[in-house]
DRENKOL-908182 format. One line per 2 residues: for each residue x, z, y of C-alpha. Coordinates in nm, 2 decimals, decimal comma. Layout:
BEGIN
X Z Y  ...
# end
This chain:
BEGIN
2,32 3,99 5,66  2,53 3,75 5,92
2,49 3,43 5,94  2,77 3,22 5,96
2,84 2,83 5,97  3,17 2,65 5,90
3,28 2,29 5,88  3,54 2,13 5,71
3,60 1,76 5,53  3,48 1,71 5,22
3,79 1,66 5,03  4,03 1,84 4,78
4,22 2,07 5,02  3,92 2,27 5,07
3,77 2,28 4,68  3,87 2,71 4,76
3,60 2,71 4,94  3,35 2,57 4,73
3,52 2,75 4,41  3,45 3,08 4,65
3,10 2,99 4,76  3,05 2,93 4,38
3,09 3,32 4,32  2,86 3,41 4,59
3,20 3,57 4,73  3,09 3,56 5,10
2,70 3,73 5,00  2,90 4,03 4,83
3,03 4,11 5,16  2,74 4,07 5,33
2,79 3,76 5,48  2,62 3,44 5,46
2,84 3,19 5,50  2,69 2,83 5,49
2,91 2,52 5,44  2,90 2,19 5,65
3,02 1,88 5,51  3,22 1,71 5,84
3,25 1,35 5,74  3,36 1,29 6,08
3,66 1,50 6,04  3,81 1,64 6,34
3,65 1,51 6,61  3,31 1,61 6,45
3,43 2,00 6,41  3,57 2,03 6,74
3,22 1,91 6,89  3,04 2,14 6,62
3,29 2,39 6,78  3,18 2,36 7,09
2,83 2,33 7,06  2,79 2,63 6,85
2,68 2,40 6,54  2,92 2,51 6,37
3,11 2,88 6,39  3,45 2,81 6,20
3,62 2,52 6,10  3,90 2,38 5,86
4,05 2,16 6,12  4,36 1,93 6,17
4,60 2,15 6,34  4,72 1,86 6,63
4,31 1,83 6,68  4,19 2,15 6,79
4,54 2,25 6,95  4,46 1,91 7,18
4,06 2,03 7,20  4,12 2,38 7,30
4,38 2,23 7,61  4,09 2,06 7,68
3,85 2,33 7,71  3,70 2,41 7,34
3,64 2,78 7,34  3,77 2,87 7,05
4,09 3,01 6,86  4,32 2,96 6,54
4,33 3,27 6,32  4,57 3,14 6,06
4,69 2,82 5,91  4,52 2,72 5,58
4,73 2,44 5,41  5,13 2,46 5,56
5,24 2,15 5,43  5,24 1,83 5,60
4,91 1,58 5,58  5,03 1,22 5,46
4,85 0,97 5,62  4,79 0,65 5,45
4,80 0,34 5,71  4,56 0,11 5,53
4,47 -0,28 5,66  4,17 -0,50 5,43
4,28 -0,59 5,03  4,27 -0,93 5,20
4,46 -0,87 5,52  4,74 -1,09 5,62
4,92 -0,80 5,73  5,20 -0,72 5,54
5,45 -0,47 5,68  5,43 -0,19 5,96
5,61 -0,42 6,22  5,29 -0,68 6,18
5,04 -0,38 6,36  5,18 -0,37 6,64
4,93 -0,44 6,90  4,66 -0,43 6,69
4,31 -0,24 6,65  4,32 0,06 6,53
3,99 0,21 6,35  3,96 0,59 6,44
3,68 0,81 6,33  3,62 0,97 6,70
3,89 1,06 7,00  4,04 1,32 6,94
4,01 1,30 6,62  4,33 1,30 6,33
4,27 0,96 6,27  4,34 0,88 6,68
4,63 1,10 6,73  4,81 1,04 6,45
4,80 0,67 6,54  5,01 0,77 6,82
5,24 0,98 6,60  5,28 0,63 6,44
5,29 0,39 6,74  5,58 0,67 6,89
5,76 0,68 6,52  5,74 0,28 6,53
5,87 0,27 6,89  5,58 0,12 6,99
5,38 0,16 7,36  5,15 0,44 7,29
4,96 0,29 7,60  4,86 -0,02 7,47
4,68 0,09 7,15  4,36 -0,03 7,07
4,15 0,19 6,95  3,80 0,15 6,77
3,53 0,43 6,71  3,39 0,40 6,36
3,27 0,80 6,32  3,42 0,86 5,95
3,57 0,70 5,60  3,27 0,47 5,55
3,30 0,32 5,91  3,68 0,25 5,91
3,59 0,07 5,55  3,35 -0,17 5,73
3,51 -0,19 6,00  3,85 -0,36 5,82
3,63 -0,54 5,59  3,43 -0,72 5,87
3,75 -0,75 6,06  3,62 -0,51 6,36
3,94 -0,34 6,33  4,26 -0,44 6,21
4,44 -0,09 6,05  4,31 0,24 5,99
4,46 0,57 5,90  4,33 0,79 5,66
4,47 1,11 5,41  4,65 0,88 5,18
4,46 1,08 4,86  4,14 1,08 4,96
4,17 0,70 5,01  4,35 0,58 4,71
4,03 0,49 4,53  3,95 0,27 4,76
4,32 0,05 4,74  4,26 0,10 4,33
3,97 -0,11 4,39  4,12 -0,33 4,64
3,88 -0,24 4,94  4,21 -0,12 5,12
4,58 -0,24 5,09  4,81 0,06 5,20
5,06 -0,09 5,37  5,27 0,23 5,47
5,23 0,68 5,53  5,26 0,86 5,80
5,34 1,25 5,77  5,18 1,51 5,96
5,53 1,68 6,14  5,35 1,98 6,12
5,11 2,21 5,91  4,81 2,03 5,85
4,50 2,21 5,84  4,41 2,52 6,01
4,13 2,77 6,06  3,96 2,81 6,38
3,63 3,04 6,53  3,43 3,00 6,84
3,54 3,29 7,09  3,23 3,41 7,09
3,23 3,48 6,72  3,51 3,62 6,71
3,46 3,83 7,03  3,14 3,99 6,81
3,23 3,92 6,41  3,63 4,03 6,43
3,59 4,18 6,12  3,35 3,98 5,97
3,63 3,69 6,03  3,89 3,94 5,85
3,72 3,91 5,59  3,61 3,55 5,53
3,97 3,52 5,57  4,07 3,79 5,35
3,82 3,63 5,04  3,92 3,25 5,06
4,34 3,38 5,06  4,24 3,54 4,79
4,14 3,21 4,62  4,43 2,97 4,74
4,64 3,24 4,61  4,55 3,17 4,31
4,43 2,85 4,29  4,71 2,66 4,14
4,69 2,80 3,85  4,29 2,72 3,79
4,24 2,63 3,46  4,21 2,28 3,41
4,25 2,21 3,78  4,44 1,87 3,78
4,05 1,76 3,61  3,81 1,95 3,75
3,95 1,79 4,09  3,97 1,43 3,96
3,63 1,44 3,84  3,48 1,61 4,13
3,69 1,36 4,41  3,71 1,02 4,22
4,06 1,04 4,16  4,28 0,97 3,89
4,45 1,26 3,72  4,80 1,15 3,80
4,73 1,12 4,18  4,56 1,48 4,18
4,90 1,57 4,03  5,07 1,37 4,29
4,88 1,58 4,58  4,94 1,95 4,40
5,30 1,92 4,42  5,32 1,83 4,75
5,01 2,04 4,91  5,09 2,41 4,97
4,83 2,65 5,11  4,88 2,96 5,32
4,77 3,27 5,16  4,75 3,53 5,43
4,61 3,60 5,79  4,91 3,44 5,91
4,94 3,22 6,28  5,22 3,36 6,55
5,23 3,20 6,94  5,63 3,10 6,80
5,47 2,87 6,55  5,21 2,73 6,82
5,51 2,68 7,06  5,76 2,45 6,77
5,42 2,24 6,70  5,31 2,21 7,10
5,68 2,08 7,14  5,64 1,82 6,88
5,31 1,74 7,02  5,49 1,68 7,37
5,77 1,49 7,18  5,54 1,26 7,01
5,29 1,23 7,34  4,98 1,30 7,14
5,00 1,66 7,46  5,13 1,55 7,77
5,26 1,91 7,83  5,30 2,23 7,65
5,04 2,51 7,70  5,12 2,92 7,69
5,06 2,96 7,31  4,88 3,30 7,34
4,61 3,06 7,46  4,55 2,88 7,13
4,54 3,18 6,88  4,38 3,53 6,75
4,59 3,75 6,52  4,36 3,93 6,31
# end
């Protein structure tokens, strides 16, 4: 049997997966497949990426298109959720900050470089018309960091999925002050080169299984519940999320696609220049 490792965040875009590891899906097929909570998010798969920690990952799309220009040796196979990610942009309950236009020049809390939380920041700064080279940024690993780290007042803002963080403005640890959306698809599958250079069609069909669940996965019985319960949410913002959040339910990732999103990368200086897109992916 292979063994396999694959990373992803621990929130409701990837409750596929678990609903497929559930069924023993990935054993059937003779693979064992073993799942890695990345708290860290991005920045933590794209290291896990590299060091061979990890073999695939559910990964910000803007993250490991940056980390592969930077030398991560792996590739995308295929987008997992199309839609765009909306960011929350979050300051303490008991902030003084009020409005967008009061963060300018500010701390920002970001879970690693590299990372979603960093780069979409200067998404922001750029959409705000602000200098990109004067943030401020401040390392605080994951969720629970960027919480103490407005709390204590290390940092002054912090970006987040806007879902996965409403909880915590329910119960006034945050105050969400604005969103940001992703101008691109935001999650996508990648594998280490050297994985795929020896498990091709192992890949296909790890691929192949979990399409097969995001297919389908909208119409899960119950599923507005079974999410809320599992994630801390309340029904109506699970609701909120479905109709927004739209997954991609085949082996699908084209060098055209790479090419609009590197161009909106350039545009929004998170890339300072646009890469040959045949370097980024693997069509299975």
């Amino acid at each position: 049997m292979l063994d396999l490792k694959i990373g992803g965040v621990p929130e409701h875009f990837n409750y596929p997966w678990y609903l497929a590891f559930k069924a023993k899906e990935f054993r059937k097929r003779n693979i064992n497949l073993r799942w890695k909570d990345c708290y860290g998010g991005t920045g933590e798969m794209c290291a896990g990426l590299r060091s061979g920690d990890i073999d695939i990952a559910v990964v910000l799309t803007e993250g490991i298109i940056k980390d592969i220009i930077n030398g991560n040796p792996s590739k995308i196979v295929q987008v997992f959720v199309e839609s765009p990610l909306l960011w929350g942009i979050h300051v303490d309950h008991n902030s003084h900050f009020q409005t967008i236009k009061d963060l300018e020049n500010k701390s920002v809390a970001i879970s690693r470089y590299g990372s979603g939380s960093q780069l979409m920041a200067i998404v922001n700064a750029h959409n705000q018309g602000w200098n990109v080279d004067e943030l401020d940024f401040k390392v605080v690993q994951n969720l629970s960091g960027g919480i103490e780290a407005l709390t204590n007042g290390e940092a002054d803002y912090f970006m987040w999925e806007q879902f996965t963080t409403k909880p915590l403005v329910d119960n006034q640890t945050f105050r969400r002050i604005d969103s940001c959306p992703t101008p691109w698809p935001c999650f996508v599958i990648a594998v280490r080169d050297e994985v795929l250079e020896s498990h091709e069609g192992e890949i296909k069909v790890i691929l192949d299984i979990i399409n097969d669940y995001t297919r389908h996965f909208k119409s899960t019985p119950k599923l507005s519940h079974l999410l809320a319960k599992r994630y801390g949410q309340k029904i109506e913002d699970i609701r909120a999320w479905l109709n927004i959040t739209n997954w991609n339910s085949d082996r699908y990732i084209t060098k055209n696609l790479i090419a609009r999103i590197q161009n909106k990368m350039v545009k929004y200086n998170v890339i300072k220049k646009k890469e040959n897109s045949a370097r980024f992916i693997k069509k299975l």
